[in-house]
N, C-alpha and C positions, 0 to 999 in steps of 0.2 A: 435839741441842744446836746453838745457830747456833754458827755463825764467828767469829773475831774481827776480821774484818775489816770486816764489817757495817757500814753508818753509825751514828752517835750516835742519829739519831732510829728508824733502823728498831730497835735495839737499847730506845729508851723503850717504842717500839710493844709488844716484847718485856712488856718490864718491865710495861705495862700491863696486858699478857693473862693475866702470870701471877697480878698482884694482884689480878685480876675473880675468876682462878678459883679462887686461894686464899679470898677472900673467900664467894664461891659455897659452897664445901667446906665452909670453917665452918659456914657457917649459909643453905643454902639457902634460907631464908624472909626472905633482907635483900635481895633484888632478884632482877634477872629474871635468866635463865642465858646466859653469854657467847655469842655466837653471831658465825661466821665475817661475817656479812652486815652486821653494823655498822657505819660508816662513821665518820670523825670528818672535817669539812669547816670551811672558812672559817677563822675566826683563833682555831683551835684553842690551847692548849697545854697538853703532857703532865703538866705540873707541874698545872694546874688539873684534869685529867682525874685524876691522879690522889689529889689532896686530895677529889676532888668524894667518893671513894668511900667517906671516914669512916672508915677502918683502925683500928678498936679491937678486934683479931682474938683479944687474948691468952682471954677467956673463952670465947669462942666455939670456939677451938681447943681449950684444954684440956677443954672438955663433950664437943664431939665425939671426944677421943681417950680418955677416960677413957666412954664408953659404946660406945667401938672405931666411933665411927662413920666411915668412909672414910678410915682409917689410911695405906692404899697411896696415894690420892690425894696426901693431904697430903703422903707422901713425896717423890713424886711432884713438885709443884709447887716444894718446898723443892730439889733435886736441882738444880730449871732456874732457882734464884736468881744462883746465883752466874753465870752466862754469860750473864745478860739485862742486866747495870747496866750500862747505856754508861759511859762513861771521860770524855765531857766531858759538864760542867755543864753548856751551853748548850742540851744536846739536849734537856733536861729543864725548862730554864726560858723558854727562848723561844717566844713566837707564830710558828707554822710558816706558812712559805712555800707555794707550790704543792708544789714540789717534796720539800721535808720532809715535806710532808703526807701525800705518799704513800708517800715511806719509812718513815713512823709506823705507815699503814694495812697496808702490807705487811709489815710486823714485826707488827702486832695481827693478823694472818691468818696469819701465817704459825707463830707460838710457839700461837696457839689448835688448832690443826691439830694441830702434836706433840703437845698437850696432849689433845688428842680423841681419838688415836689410841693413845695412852698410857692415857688414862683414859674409852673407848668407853660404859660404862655409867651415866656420870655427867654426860657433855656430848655423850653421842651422840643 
């Protein structure tokens, strides 16, 4: 679990990783699989990264839990919602700087990792 001390945007970075991999989980056949080596550059923002992904997870979750598929996972991801939602709004809706940028990339690297390591057979 990160810290709470974390910055707002490493904390989106978070937030993002773990909405790729909940998404992934659902439904593995709605895009490609999260990967540490991703990069998000230039006048990025988390808010559009994360709209971009189309969150209509509710069928997709209940199919896969109701034919038991990656139950633990989904646990799993649900578990690391609560300590990924930054506290300020800004982290989430502004066009990041350099320096945000990289706090966004090292929160997306860093919650994909726990999550890799947590869930080895799914994102390994």
């Amino acid at each position: 679990m990160p810290e709470q001390k974390e910055s707002g945007e490493k904390l989106a970075g978070r937030l993002y990783a773990t909405l790729r991999v909940l998404k992934f989980v659902a439904n593995p056949r709605s895009g490609t699989r999260p990967t540490a080596e991703d990069r998000f550059k230039d006048k990025d923002s988390p808010r559009r990264r994360i709209q971009a992904l189309k969150l209509d997870l509710f069928e997709d979750l209940v199919t896969a839990v109701q034919k038991g598929r990656h139950a633990e996972a989904m646990a799993e991801v649900f578990r690391a919602m609560p300590s990924v939602v930054p506290l300020r709004h800004s982290a989430l809706q502004d066009n990041l700087g350099e320096r945000e940028l990289a706090e966004f990339n090292a929160g997306y690297r860093a919650q994909l990792g726990t999550l890799k390591e947590a869930l080895p057979e799914l994102l390994g």
